[in-house]
C-alpha positions as CSV (number, residue, x, y, z in Angstrom):
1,X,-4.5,-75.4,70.9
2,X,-4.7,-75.7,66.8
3,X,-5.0,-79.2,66.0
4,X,-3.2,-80.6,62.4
5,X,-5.4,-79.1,59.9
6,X,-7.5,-76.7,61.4
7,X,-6.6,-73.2,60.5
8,X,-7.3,-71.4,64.6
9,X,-8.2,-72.7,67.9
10,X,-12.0,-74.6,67.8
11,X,-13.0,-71.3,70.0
12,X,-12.8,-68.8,66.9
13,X,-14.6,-70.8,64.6
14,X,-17.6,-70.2,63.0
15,X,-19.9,-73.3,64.9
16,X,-21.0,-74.3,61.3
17,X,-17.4,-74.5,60.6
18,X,-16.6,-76.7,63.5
19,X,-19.2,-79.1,62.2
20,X,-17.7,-79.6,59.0
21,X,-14.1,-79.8,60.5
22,X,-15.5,-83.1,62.3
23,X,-16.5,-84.7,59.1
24,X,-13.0,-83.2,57.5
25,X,-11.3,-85.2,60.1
26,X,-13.4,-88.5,59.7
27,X,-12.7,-88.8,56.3
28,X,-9.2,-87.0,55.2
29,X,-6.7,-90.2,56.3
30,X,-8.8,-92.2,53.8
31,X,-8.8,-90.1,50.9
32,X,-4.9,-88.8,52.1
33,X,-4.6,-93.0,51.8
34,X,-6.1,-93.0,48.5
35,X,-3.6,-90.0,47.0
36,X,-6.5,-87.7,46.8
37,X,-4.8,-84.0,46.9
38,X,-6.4,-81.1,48.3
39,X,-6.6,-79.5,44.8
40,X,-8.6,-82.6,43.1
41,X,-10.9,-82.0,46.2
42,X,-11.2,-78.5,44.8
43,X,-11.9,-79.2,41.7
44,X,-14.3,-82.1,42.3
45,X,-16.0,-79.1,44.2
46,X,-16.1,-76.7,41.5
47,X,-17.7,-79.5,40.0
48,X,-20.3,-79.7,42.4
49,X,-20.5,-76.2,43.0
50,X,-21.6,-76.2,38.7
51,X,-24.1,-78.6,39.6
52,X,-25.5,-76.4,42.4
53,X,-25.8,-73.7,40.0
54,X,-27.5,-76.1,37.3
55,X,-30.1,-76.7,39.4
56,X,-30.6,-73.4,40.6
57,X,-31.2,-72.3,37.1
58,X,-33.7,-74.8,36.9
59,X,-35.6,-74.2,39.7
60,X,-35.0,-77.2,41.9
61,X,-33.9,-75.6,44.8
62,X,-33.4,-78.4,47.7
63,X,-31.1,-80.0,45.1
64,X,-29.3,-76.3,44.6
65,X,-28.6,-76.0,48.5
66,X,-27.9,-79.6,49.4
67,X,-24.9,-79.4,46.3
68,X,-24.5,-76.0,47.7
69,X,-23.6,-77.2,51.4
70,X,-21.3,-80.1,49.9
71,X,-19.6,-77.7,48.1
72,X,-18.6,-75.9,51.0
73,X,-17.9,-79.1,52.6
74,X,-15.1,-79.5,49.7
75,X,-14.0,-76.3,50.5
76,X,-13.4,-76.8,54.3
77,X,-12.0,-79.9,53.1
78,X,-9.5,-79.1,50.9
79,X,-8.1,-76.8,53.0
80,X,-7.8,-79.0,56.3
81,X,-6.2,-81.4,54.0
82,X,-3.7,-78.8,52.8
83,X,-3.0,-77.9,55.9
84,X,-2.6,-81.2,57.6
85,X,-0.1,-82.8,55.3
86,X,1.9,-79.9,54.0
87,X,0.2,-79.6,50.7
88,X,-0.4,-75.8,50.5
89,X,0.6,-74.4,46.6
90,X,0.0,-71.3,45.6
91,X,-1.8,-72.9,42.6
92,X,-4.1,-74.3,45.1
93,X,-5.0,-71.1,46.8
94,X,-5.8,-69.8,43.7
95,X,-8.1,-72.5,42.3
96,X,-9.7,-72.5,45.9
97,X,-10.4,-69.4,45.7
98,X,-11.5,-68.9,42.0
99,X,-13.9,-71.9,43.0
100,X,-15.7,-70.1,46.1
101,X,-16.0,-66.5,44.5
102,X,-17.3,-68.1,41.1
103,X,-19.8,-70.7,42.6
104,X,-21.2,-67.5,45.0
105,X,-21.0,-65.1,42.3
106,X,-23.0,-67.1,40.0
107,X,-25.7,-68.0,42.7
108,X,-26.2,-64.5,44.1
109,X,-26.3,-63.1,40.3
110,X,-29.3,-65.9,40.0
111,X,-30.6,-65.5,43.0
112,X,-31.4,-61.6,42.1
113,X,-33.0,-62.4,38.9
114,X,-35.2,-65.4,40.2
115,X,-36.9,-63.4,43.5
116,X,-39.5,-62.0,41.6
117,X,-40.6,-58.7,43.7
118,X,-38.5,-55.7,44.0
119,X,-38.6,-55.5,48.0
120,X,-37.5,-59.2,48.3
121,X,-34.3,-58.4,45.7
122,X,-33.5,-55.1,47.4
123,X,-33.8,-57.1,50.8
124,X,-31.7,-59.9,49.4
125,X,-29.1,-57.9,48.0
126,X,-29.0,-56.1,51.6
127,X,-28.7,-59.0,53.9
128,X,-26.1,-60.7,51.4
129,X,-23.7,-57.7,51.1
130,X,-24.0,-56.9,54.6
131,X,-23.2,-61.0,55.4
132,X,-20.4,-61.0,52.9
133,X,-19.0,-57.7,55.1
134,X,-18.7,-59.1,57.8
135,X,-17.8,-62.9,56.5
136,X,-14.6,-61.4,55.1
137,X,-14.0,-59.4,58.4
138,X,-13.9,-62.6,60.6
139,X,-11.4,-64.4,57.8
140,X,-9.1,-61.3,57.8
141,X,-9.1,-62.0,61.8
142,X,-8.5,-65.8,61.1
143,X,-6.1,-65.0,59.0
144,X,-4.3,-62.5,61.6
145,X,-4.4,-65.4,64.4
146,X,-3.5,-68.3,61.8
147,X,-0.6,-69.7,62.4
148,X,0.4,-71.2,58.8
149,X,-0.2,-68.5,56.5
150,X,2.7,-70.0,53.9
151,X,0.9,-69.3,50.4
152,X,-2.4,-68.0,51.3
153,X,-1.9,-64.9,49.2
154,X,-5.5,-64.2,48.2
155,X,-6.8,-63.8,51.7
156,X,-3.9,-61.8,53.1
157,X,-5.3,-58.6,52.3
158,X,-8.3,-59.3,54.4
159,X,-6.2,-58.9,57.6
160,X,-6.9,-55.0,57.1
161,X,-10.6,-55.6,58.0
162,X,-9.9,-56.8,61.3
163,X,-8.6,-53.6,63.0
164,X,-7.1,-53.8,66.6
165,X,-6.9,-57.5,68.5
166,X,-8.0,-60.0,66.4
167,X,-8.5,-61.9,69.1
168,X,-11.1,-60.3,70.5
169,X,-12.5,-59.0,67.7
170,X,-12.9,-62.8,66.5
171,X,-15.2,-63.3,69.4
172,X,-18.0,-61.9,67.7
173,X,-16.9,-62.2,64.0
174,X,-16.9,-66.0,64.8
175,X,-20.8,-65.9,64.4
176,X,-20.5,-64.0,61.2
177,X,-18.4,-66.6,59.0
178,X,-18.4,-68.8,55.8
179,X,-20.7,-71.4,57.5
180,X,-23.2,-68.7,58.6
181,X,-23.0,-66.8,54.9
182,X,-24.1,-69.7,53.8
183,X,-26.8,-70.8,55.8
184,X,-28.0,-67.8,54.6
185,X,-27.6,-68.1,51.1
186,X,-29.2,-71.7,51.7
187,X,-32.3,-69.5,53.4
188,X,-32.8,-67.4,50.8
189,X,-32.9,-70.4,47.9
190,X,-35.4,-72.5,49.7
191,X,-37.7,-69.3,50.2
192,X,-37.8,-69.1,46.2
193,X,-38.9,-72.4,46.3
194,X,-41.9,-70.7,47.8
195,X,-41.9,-67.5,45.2
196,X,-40.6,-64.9,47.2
């Protein structure tokens, strides 16, 4: 069963997902109460998502992947809150979407220019490209089994990179999604901190 808010069923989550949908749910009523909207969420995390990449740039890296994770946060966030009280816009998707690719964009593009040695970048660029692959695979099969799909344009064309049952196939994509992209990312930014 999809709860209000969640996008599928708990069992075709990523698990780093369904950690951040517990702290979406603890605090969405008070904010909802406050007249926060999902999109002021997504902007206060493009704010925070600049941040991450101000401190990337200069070289404090716990600060870079703490800001990184609440970004995320944001971004699971705004969504759930979308989601759970009707407030999905097409201007929303949009911005959301703008926010994630330009906060990633910008911290991969830094990320190959801080690892110093050639075999670290190449490895880097490797293990990020194939973890985007499959990150978008498993939210074209979310997107395939989701059951609100009303104005989430930008993502609809990822359905093609789930081929046959997404149910099944969201078995194993599960493992493969935003929360595990970024754990990654967050791996490879703490690693600089050691001059890789």
């Amino acid at each position: 069963m999809v709860l209000p808010g969640d996008k599928i069923n708990n069992e075709y989550q990523n698990p780093i997902d369904i950690g951040l949908l517990y702290f979406c749910r603890a605090v969405d009523q008070p904010l909802h109460a406050m007249g926060v909207t999902p999109n002021m969420i997504t902007l206060f995390g493009l704010i925070i998502g600049i941040m991450s990449i101000y401190f990337l740039i200069h070289k404090h890296y716990l600060i870079a992947v703490l800001l990184l994770w609440f970004t995320y946060f944001t971004d699971c966030l705004d969504g759930y809150m979308a989601r759970k009280y009707n407030q999905t816009s097409k201007l929303g998707d949009y911005l959301d979407h703008f926010r994630d690719q330009f906060v990633i964009l910008c911290i991969v593009i830094l990320m190959t220019l801080h690892i110093k040695e050639f075999k670290y970048r190449l490895l880097f660029v490797f293990v990020i490209t194939i973890s985007a692959i499959l990150m978008l695979s498993q939210l074209g099969c979310q997107e395939k089994l989701a059951e609100y799909n009303d104005h989430n344009e930008c993502l609809g064309f990822l359905k093609k990179l789930c081929p046959g049952n997404a149910e099944e196939n969201i078995k194993l994509t599960r493992w493969c999604g935003c929360g595990t992209f970024y754990l990654i990312l967050s791996i490879f930014i703490v690693a600089l901190r050691y001059q890789i």
